[in-house]
Backbone bond lengths (Angstrom), bond angles and torsions (degrees), N, CA, C in turn:
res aa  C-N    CA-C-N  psi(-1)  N-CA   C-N-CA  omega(-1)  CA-C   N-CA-C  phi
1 X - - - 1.453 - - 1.521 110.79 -
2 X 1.553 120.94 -42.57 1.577 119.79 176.59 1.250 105.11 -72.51
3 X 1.815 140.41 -27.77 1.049 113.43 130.81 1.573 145.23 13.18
4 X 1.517 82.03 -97.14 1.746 88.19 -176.25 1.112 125.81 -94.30
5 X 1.404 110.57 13.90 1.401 102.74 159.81 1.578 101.83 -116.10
6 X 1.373 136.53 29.16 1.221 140.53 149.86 1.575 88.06 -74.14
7 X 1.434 123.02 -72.09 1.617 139.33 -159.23 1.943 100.28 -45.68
8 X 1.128 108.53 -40.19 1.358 124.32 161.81 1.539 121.52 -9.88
9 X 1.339 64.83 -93.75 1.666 104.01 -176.07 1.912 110.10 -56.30
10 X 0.982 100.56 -61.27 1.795 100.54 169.67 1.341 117.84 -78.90
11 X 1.419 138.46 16.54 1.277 120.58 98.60 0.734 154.25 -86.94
12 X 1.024 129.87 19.30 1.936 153.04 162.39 1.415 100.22 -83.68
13 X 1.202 107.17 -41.02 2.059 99.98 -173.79 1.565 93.77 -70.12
14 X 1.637 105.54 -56.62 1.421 90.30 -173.54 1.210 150.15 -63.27
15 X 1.655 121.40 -22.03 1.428 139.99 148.12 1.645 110.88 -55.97
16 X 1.469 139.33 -14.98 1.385 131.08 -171.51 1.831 81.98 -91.71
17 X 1.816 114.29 -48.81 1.538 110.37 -168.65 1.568 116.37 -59.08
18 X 1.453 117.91 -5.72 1.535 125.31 -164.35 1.401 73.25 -92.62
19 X 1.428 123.30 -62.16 1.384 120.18 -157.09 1.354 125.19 -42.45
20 X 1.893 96.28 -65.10 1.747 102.38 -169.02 1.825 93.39 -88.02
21 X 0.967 129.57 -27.91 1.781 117.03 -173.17 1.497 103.78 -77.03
22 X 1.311 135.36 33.50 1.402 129.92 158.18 1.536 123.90 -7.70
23 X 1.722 118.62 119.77 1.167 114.32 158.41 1.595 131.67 -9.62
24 X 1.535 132.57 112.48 1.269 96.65 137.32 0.847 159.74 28.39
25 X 1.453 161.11 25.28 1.683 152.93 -158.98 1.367 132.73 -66.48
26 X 2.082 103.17 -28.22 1.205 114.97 -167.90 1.690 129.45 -35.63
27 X 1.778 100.02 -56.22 1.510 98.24 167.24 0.894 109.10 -48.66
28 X 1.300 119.45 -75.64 1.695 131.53 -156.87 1.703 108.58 -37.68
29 X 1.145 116.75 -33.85 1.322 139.12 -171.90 1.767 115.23 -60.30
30 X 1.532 91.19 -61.85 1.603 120.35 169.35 1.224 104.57 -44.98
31 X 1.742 117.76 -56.52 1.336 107.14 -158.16 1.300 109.55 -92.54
32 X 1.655 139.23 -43.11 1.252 139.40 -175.64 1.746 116.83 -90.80
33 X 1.045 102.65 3.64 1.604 91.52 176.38 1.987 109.00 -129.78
34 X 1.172 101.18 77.63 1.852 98.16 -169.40 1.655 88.62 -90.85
35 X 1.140 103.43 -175.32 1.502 142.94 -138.66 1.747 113.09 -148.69
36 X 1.178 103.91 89.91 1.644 106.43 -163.57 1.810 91.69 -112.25
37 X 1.435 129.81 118.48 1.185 119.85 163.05 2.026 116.58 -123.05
38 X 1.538 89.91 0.47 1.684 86.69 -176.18 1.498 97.27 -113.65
39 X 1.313 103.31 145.68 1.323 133.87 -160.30 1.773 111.90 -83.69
40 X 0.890 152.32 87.27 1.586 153.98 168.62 1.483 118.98 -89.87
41 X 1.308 103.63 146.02 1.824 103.13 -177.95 1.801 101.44 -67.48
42 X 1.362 100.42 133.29 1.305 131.12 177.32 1.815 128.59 -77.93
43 X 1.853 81.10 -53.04 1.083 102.36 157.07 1.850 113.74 -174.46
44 X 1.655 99.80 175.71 1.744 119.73 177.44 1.155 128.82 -131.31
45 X 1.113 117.28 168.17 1.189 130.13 -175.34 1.584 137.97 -151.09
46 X 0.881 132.65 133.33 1.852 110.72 -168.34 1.442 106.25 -127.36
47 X 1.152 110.09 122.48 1.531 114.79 168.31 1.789 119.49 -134.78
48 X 1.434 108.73 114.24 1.017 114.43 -163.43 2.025 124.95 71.36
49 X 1.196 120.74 -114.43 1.445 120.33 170.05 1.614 105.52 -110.39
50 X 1.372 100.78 14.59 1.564 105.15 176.57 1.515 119.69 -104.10
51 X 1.321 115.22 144.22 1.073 98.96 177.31 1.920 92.24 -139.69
52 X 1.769 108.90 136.53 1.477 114.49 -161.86 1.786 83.03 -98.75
53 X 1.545 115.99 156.38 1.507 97.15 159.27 1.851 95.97 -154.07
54 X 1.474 104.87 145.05 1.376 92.62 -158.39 1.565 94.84 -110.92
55 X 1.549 138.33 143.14 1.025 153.19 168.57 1.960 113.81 -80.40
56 X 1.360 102.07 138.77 1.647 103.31 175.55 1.264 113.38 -139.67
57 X 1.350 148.69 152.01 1.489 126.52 152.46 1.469 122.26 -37.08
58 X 1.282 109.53 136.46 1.410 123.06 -175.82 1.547 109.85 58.69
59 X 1.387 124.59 15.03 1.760 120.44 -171.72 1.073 108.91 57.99
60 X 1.674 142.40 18.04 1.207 134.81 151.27 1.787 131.67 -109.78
61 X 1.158 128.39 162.01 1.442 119.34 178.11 0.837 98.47 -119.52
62 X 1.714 126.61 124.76 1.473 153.30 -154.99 1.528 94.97 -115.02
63 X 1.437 121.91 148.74 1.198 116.71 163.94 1.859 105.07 -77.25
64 X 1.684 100.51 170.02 1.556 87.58 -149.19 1.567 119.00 110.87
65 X 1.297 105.72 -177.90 1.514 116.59 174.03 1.211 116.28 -78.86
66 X 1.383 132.53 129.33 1.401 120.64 160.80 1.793 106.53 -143.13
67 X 1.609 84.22 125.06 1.770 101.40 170.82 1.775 117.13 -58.53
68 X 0.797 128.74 109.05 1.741 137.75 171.43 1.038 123.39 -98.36
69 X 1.742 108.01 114.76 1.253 107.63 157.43 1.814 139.85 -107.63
70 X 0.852 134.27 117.04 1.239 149.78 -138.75 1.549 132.28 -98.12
71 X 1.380 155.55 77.76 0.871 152.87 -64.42 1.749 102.36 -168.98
72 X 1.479 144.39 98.04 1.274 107.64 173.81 1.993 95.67 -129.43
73 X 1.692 91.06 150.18 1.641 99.35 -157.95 0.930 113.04 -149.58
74 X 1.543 112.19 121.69 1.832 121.81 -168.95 1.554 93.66 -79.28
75 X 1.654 92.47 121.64 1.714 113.47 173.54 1.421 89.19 -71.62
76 X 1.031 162.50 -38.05 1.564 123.93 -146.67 1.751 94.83 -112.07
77 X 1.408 139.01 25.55 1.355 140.41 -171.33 1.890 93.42 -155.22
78 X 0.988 122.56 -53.32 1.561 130.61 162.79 1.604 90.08 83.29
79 X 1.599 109.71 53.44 1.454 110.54 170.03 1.693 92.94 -121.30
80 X 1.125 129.05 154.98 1.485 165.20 142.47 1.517 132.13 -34.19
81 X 1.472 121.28 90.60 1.618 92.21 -168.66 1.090 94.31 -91.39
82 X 1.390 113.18 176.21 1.320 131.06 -143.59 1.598 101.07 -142.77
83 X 1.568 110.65 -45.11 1.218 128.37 -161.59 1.834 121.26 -90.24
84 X 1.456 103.65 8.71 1.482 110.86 -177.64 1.072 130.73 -85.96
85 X 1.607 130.47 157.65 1.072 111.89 155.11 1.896 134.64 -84.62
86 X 1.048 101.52 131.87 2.050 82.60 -168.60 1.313 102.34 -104.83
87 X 1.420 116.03 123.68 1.747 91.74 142.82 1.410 111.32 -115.70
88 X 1.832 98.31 -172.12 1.339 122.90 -177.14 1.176 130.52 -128.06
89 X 1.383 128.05 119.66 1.537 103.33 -178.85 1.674 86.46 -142.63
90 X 1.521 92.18 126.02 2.141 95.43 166.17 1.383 79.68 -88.38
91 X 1.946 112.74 169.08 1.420 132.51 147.44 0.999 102.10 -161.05
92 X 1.089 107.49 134.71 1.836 146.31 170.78 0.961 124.91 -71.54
93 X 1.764 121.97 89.23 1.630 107.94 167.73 1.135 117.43 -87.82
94 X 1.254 120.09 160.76 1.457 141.71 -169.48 1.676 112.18 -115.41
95 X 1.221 102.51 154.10 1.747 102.25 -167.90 1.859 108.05 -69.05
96 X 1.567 101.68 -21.03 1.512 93.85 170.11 1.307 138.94 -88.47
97 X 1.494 100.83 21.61 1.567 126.78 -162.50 1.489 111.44 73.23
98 X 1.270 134.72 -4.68 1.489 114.29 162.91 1.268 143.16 -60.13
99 X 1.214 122.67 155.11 1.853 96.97 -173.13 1.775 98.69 -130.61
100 X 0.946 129.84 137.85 1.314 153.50 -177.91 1.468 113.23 -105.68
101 X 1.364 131.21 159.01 1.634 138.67 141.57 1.400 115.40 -130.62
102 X 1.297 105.36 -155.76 1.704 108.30 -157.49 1.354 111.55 -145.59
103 X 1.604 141.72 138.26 0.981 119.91 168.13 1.486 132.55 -47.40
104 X 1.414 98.92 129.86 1.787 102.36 -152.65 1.709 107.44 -140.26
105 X 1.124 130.37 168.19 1.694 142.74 162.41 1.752 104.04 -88.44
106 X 1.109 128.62 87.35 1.006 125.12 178.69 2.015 118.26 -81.63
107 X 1.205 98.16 -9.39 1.812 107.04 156.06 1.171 98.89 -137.34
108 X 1.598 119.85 117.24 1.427 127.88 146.47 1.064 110.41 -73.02
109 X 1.536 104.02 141.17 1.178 137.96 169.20 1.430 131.64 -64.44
110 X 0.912 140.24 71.56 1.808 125.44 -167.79 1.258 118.86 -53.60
111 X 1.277 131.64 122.73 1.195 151.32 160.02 1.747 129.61 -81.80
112 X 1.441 110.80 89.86 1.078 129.42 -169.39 1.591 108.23 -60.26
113 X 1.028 142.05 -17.31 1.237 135.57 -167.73 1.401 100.96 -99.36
114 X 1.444 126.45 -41.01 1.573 122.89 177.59 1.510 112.85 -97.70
115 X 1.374 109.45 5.48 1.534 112.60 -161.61 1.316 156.66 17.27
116 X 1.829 98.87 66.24 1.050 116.58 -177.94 1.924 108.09 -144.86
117 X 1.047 108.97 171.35 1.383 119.34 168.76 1.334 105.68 -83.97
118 X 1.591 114.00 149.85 1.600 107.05 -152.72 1.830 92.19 -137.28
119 X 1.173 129.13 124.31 1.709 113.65 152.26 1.609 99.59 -155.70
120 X 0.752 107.34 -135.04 1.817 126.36 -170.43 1.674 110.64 -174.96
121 X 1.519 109.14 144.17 1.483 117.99 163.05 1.773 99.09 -131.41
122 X 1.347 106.35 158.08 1.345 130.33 -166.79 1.630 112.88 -121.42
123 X 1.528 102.86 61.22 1.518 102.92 -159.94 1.799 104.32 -61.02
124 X 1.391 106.81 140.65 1.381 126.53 -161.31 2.168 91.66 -66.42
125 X 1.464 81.02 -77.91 1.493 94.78 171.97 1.925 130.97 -105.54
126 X 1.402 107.15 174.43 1.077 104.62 172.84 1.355 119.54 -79.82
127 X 1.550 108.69 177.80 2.076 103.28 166.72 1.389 105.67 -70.51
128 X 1.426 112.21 129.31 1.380 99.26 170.27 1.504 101.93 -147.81
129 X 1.428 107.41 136.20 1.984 115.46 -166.36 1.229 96.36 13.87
130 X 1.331 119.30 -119.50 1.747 125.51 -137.04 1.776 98.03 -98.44
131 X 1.264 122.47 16.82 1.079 119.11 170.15 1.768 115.59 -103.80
132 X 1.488 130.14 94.25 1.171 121.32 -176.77 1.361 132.14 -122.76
133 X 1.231 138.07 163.17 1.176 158.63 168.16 1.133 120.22 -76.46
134 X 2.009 114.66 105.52 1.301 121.23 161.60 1.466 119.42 -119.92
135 X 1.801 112.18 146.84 1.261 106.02 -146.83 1.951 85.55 -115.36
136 X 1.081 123.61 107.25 1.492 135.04 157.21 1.288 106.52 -50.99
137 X 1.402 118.29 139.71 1.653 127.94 -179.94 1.370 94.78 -150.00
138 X 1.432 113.52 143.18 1.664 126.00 147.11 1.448 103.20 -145.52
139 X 1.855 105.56 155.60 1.133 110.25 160.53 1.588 105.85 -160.29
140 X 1.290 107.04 178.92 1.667 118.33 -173.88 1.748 110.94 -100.61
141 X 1.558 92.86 136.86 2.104 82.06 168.68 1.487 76.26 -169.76
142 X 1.779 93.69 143.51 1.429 120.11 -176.52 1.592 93.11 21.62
143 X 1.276 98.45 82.32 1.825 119.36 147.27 1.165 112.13 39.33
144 X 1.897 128.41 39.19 1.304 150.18 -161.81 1.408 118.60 -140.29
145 X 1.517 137.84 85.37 1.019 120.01 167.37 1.571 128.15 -36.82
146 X 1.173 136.92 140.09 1.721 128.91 141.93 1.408 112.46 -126.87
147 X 1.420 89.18 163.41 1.824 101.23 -178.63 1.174 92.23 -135.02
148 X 1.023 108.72 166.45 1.464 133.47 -179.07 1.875 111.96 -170.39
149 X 1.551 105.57 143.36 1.455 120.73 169.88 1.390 119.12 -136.92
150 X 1.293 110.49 161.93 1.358 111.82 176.07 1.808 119.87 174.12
151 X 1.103 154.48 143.52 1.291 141.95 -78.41 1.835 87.11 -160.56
152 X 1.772 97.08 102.56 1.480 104.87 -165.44 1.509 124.93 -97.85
153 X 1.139 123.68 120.90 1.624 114.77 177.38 1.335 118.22 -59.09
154 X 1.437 120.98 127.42 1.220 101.09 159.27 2.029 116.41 -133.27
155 X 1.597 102.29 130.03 1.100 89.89 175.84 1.315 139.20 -93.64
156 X 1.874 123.74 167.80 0.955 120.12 159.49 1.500 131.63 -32.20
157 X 1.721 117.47 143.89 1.360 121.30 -168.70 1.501 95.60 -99.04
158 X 1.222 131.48 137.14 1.537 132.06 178.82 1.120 94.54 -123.68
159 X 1.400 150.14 -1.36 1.291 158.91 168.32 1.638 110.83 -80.14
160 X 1.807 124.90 82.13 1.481 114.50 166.30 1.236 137.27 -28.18
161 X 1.244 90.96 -59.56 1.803 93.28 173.25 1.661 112.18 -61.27
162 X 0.609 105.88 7.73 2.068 98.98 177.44 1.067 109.84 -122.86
163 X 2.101 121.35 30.42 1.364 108.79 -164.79 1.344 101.54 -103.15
164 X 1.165 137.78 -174.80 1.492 136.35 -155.69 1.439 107.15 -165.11
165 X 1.517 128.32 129.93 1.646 134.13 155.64 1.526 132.08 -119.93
166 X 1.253 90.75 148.85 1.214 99.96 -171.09 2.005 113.73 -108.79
167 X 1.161 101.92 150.79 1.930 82.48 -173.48 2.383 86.80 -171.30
168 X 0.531 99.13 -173.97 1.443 138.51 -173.13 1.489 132.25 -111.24
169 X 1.500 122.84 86.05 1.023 112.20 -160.25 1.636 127.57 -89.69
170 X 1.064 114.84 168.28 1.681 105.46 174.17 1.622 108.74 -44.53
171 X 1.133 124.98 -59.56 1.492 99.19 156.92 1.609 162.50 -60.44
172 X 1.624 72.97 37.13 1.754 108.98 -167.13 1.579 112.12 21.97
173 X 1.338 109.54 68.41 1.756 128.05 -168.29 1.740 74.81 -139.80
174 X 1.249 105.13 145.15 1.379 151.55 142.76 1.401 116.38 -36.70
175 X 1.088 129.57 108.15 1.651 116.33 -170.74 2.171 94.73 -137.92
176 X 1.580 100.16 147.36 1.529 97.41 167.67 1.659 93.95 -154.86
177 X 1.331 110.89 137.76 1.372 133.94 -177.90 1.354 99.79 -115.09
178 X 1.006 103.68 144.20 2.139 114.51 -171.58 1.951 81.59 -159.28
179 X 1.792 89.39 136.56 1.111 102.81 -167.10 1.708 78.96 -122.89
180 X 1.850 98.76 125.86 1.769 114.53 175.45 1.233 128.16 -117.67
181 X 1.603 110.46 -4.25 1.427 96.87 163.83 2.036 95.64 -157.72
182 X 1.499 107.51 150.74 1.170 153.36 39.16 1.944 100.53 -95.69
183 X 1.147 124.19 126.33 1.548 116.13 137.88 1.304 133.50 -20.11
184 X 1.677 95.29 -59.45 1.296 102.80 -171.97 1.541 114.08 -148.28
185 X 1.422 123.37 80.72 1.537 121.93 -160.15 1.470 116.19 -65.56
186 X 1.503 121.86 159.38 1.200 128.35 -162.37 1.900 100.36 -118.74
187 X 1.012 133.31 155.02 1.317 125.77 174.27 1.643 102.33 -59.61
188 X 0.991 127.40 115.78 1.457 134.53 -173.26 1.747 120.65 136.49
189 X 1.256 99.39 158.82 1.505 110.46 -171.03 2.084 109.09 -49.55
190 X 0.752 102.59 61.33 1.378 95.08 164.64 1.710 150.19 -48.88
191 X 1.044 126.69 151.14 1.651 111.01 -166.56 1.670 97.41 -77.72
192 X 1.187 128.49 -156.40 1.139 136.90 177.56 1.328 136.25 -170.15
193 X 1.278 123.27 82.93 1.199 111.18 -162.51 1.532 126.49 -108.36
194 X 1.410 131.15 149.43 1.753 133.61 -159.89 1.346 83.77 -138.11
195 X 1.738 101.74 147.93 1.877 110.59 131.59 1.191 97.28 -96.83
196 X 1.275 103.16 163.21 1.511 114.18 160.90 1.921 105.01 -143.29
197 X 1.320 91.48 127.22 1.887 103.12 -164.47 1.640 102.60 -126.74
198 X 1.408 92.55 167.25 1.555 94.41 -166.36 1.876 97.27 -138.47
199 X 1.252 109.62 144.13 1.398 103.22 171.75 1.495 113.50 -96.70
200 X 1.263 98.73 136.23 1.762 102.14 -176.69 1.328 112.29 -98.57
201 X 1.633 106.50 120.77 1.206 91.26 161.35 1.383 162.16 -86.80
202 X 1.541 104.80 168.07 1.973 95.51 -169.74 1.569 119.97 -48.48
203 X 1.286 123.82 114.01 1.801 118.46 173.00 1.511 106.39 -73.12
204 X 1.174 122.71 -29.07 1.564 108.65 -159.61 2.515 89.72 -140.28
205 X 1.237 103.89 160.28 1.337 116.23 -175.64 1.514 114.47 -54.99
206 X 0.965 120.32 170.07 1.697 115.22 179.51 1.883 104.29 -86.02
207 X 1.423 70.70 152.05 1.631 86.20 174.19 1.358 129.53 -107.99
208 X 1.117 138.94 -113.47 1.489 133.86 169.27 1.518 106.11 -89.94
209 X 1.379 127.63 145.41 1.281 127.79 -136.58 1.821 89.47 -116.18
210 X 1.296 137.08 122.90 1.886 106.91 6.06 1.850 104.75 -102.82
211 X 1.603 96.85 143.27 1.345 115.71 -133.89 1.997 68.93 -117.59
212 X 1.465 113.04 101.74 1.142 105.95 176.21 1.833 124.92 -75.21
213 X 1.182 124.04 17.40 0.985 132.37 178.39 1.402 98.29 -99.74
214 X 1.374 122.60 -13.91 1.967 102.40 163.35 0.941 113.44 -71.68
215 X 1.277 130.06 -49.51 1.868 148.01 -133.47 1.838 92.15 -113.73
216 X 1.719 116.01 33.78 1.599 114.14 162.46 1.520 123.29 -81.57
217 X 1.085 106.46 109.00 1.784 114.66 178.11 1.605 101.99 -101.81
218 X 1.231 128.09 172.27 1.322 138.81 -148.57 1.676 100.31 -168.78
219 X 1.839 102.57 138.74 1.662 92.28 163.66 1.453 106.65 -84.31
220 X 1.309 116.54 157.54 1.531 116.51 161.30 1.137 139.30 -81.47
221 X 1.230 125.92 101.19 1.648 128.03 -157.65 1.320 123.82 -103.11
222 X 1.076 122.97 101.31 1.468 156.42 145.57 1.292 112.95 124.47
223 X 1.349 126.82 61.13 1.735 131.41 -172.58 1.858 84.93 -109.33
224 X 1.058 86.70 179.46 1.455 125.17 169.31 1.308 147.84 -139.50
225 X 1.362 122.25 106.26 1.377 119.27 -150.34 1.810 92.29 -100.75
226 X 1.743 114.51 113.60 1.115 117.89 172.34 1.750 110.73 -68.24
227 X 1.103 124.46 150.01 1.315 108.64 176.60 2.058 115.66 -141.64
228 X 1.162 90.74 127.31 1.804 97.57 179.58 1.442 117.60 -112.08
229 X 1.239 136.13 71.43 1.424 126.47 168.94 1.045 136.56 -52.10
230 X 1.670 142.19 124.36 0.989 137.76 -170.58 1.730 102.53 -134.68
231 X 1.539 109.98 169.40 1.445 120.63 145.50 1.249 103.74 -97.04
232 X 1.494 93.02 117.11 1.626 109.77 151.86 1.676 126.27 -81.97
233 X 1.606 117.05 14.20 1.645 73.48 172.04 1.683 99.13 -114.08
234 X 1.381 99.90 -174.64 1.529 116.21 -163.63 1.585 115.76 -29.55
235 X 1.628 95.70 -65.02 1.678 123.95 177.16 1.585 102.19 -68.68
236 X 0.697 144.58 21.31 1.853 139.05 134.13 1.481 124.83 -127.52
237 X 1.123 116.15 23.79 1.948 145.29 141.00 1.849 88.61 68.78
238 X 1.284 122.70 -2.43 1.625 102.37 146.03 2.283 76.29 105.98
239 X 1.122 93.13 32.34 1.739 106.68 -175.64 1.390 98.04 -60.46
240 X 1.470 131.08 -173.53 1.589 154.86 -157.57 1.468 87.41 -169.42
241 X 1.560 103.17 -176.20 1.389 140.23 -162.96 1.374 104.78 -168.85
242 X 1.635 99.92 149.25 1.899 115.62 -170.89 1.455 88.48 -93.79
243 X 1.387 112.37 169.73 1.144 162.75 -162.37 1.685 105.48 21.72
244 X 0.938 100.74 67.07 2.050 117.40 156.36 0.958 115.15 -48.63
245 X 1.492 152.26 -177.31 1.293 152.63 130.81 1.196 98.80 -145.21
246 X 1.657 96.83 141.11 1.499 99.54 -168.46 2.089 108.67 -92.31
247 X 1.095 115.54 177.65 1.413 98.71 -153.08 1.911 100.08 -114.82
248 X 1.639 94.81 110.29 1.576 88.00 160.43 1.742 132.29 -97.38
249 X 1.144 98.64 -161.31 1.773 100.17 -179.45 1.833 92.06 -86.60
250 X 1.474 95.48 136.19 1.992 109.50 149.44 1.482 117.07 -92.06
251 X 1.474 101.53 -142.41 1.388 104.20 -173.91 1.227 107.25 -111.26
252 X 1.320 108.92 20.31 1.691 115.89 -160.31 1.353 92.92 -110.94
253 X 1.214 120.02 -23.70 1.623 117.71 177.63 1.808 104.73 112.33
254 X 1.212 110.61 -28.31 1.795 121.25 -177.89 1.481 94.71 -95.67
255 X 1.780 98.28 165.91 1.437 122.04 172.76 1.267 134.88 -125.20
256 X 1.659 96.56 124.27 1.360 115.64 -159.60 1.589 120.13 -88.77
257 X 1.024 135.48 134.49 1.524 150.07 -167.20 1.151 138.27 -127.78
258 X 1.315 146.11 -132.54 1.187 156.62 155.21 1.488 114.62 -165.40
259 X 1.503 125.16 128.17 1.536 112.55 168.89 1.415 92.39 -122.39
260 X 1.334 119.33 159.13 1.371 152.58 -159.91 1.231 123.32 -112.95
261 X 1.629 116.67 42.62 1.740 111.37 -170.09 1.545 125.86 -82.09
262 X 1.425 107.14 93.76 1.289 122.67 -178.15 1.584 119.04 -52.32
263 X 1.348 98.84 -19.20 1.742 112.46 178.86 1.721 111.41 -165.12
264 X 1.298 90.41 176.06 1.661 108.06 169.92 1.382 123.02 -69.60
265 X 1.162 124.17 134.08 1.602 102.66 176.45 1.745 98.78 155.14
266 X 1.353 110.94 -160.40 1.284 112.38 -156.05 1.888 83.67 -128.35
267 X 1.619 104.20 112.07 1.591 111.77 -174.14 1.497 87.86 -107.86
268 X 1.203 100.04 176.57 1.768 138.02 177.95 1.611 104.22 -128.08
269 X 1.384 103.66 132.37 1.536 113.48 173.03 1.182 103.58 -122.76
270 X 1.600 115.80 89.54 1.438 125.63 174.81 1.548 101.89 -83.76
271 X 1.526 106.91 152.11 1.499 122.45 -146.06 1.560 89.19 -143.45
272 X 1.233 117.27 137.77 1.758 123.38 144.33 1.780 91.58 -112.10
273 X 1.329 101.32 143.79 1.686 103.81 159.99 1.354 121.95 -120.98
274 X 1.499 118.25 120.39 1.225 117.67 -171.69 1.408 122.95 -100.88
275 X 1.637 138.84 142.46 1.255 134.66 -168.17 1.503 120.03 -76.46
276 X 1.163 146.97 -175.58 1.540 146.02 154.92 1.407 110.94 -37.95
277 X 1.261 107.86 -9.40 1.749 103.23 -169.54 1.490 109.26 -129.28
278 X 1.341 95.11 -15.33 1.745 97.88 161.06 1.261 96.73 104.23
279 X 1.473 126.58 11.57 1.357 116.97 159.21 1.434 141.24 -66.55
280 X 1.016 145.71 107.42 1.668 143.59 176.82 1.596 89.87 -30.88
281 X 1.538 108.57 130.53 1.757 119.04 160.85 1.616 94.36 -98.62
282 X 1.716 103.91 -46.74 1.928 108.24 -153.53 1.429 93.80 -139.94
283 X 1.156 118.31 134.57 1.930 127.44 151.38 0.996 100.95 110.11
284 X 1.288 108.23 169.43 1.866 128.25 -156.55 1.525 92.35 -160.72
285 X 1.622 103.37 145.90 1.147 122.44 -176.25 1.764 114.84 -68.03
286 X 0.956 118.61 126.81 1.308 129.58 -174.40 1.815 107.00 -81.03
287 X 1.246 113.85 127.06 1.789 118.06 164.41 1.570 124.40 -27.84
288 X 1.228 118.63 116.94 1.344 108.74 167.85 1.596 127.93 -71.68
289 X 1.612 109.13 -16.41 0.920 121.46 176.18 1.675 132.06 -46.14
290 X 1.553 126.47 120.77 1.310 118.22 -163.15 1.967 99.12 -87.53
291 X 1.382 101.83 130.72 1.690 110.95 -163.76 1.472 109.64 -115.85
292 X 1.762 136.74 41.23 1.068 130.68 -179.23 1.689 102.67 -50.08
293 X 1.310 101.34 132.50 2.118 133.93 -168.98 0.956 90.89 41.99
294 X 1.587 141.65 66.74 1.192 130.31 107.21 1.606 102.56 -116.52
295 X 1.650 113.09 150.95 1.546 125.79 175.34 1.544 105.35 -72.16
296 X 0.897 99.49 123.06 1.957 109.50 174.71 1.550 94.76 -57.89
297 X 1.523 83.76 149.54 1.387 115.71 162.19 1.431 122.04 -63.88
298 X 1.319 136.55 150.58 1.366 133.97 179.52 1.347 102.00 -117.06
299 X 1.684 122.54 -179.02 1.108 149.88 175.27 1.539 102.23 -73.89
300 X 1.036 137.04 177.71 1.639 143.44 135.60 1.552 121.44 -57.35
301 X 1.154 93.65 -36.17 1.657 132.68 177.62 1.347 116.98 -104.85
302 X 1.245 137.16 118.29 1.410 133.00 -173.79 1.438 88.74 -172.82
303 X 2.006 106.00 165.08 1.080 108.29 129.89 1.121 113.43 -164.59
304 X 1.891 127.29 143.33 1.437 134.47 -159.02 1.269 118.91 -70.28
305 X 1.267 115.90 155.22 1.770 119.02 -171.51 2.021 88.12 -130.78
306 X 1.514 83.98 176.03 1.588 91.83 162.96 1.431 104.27 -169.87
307 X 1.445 153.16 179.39 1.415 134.58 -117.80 1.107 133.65 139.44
């Protein structure tokens, strides 16, 4: 009997030492979680004596969220209009001939103080072989429509925290969550920021192709994304952290939060999302139960970070 409860006891120390003495992260850290804050052209386009050119972090478009800034400029004077209207539409063909889009800014806004046209798209997926990304543009100068197209890369996100899902809610509506800020979280209460967008659907048949009344996405206004973070793997028993805040809408149109990273490691951001009326659309309450070598349970709704 003093046996096994010697044997006991030193596995109890040793499942608490898996727990709180966490791996290492530093490399891992260095290499998969960078930090992009300056803006480079992404991509261009030329139509007529115009040429549009769109800015991204790091000059690339990541699947995920990406902030855009937007630019259109008479090559033969190399002045800036200012005064247009722009839109935007990416769409996604698919190898079976279908075509898709993404939650997107389909009129940027110009912003006079930094001087540029301003929105964001939320590319669904990456480029991948015969599945690609084309980005529709129009705008106005001296009392002239133009359009212009042309066929956009977009890469993989290797950055966790910037990962994003998409799913179907009990109100059989279209739903995608893209998680945009921290970049790069620090052990500590961090801010937290999501869009959360909705695809609208078509009221009336398509029109001349691309017929931007298919490819309408929408922000979602006034839900609530409850939020429970945990470690999911075995050796940290599927644990949480105090003071969360769950994430509502600002004035910015995104939703702001708090996550709680007690350590380094690879967390879960399990989610219920609730409607204007406080209805569950997506997620289920996750176990409080502490599960050293077993993998925690998730949400329905979640999505993984690492850090």
């Amino acid at each position: 009997m003093k046996i096994f409860n010697y044997c006991t006891i030193v596995l109890f120390f040793t499942i608490m030492s898996c727990t709180i003495d966490k791996t290492d992260y530093e490399a891992e850290i260095d290499s998969q979680v960078p930090e992009y804050y300056e803006f480079k052209e992404a991509f261009s386009v030329n139509s007529g004596i115009y040429k549009v050119s769109i800015e991204a972090l790091n000059g690339t478009f990541y699947k995920g969220y990406n902030e855009l800034h937007l630019k259109v400029i008479n090559t033969q004077t190399n002045e800036e209009i200012n005064s247009s209207k722009v839109t935007f539409l990416p769409i996604l063909s698919n190898t079976d001939g279908s075509t898709t889009s993404c939650p997107h800014s389909y009129n940027f806004e110009y912003d006079a103080t930094n001087k540029y046209y301003s929105g964001y798209s939320v590319f669904i997926n990456e480029s991948i072989n015969a599945d690609s990304w084309k980005i529709y543009l129009s705008f106005t100068a001296s009392n002239q429509t133009y359009k212009a197209d042309k066929v956009a890369t977009v890469e993989k996100q290797n950055n966790m925290n910037l990962n994003m899902t998409a799913f179907t809610g009990k109100d059989n509506e279209q739903y995608f969550i893209a998680l945009i800020a921290p970049q790069k979280p620090t052990v500590s209460e961090n801010p937290l920021t999501a869009g959360i967008y909705k695809y609208n659907k078509p009221t009336t048949a398509a029109g001349t192709f691309p017929d931007p009344t298919q490819y309408s996405y929408s922000e979602v206004d006034n839900y609530t994304l409850k939020l429970d973070p945990r470690m999911p793997e075995p050796s940290m028993g599927n644990h949480s952290s105090p003071n969360n805040k769950d994430l509502t809408q600002e004035d910015d149109g995104l939703y702001h939060g708090v996550v709680n990273y007690t350590m380094t490691g690879n967390w879960t951001l399990n989610f219920i999302m609730l409607n204007q009326n406080g209805l569950i659309i997506k997620g289920t309450v996750v176990p409080t139960d502490f599960t050293p070598g077993v993998e925690g349970v998730k949400s329905e709704l979640f999505i993984d970070t690492l850090f």
